[in-house]
N, C-alpha and C positions, 0 to 999 in steps of 0.2 A: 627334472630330467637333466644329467649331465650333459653337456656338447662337448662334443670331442673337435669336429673338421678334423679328419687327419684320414691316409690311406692306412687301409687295415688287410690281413690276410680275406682269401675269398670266403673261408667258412665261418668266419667272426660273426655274422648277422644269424649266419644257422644257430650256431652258437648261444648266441644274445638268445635267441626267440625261443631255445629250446628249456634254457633256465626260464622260461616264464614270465619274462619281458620283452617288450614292446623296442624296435628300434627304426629309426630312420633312415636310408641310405641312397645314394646317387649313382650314377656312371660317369665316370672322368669322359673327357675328350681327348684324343691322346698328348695336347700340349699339355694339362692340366695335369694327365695320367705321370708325363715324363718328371713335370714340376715338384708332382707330390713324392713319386719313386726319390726322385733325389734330395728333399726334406727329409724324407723315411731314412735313406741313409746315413743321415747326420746326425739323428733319433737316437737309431742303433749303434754308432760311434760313442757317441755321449756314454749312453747305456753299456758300453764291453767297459769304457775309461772308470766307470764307478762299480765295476762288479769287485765284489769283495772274496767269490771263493772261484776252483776253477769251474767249479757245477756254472756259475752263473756266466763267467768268460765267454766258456765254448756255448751254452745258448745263445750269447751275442753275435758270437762268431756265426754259429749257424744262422740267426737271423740273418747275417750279413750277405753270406755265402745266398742264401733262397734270391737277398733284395738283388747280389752281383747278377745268379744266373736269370734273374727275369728280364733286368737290363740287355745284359747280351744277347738273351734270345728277343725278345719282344722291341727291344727300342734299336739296337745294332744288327738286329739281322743277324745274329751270328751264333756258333754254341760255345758250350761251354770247352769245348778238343781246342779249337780256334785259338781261343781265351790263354787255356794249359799252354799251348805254343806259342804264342807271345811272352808268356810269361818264361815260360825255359830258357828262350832268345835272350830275353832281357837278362836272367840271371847268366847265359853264354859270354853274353856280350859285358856287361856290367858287376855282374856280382848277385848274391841275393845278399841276406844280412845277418847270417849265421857267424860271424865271424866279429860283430860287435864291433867297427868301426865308427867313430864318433869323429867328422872331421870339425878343428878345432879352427883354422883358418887358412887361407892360401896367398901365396905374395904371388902381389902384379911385378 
């Protein structure tokens, strides 16, 4: 039987059980819960960096997007409006990156 240890969506064990196999699973604690969330992240990063079509990008993306809004709602207290408005501010304030800046260096 394969081992995985990794956090998986909520309906993967449905999933598993319903094809006809057998699977094992736990309940994080939430330091554990937060631990594995941000492993998971870095999963899915990996995974958008090797997608080869844009079919496969935007599923990464969306992965990303589900792992961001669970974050914010579950471990920050917060939603996803909260999130969109920080993000605006910072593109207000700073920029966002539609405009393909590349900085190359800055003199002290």
């Amino acid at each position: 039987m394969p081992t995985y240890n990794k956090l998986v969506r909520d309906r993967i064990p449905e999933i598993i059980e319903n094809s006809g196999k057998d699977c094992k699973t736990d309940t994080l604690n939430q330091d554990r819960y937060i631990l594995e969330l941000k492993k998971k992240v870095l999963e899915e990063v990996e995974e958008y960096q090797r997608a080869a079509t844009k079919e496969d990008a935007l599923e990464e993306l969306a992965d990303l997007l589900e792992l961001i809004n669970t974050l914010v709602k579950d471990v920050h207290g917060s939603s996803m409006e909260e999130l969109e408005k920080i993000r605006l501010d910072n593109a207000e304030q700073r920029g966002s990156y539609e405009e393909k800046v590349f900085l190359i260096e800055v003199e002290d």
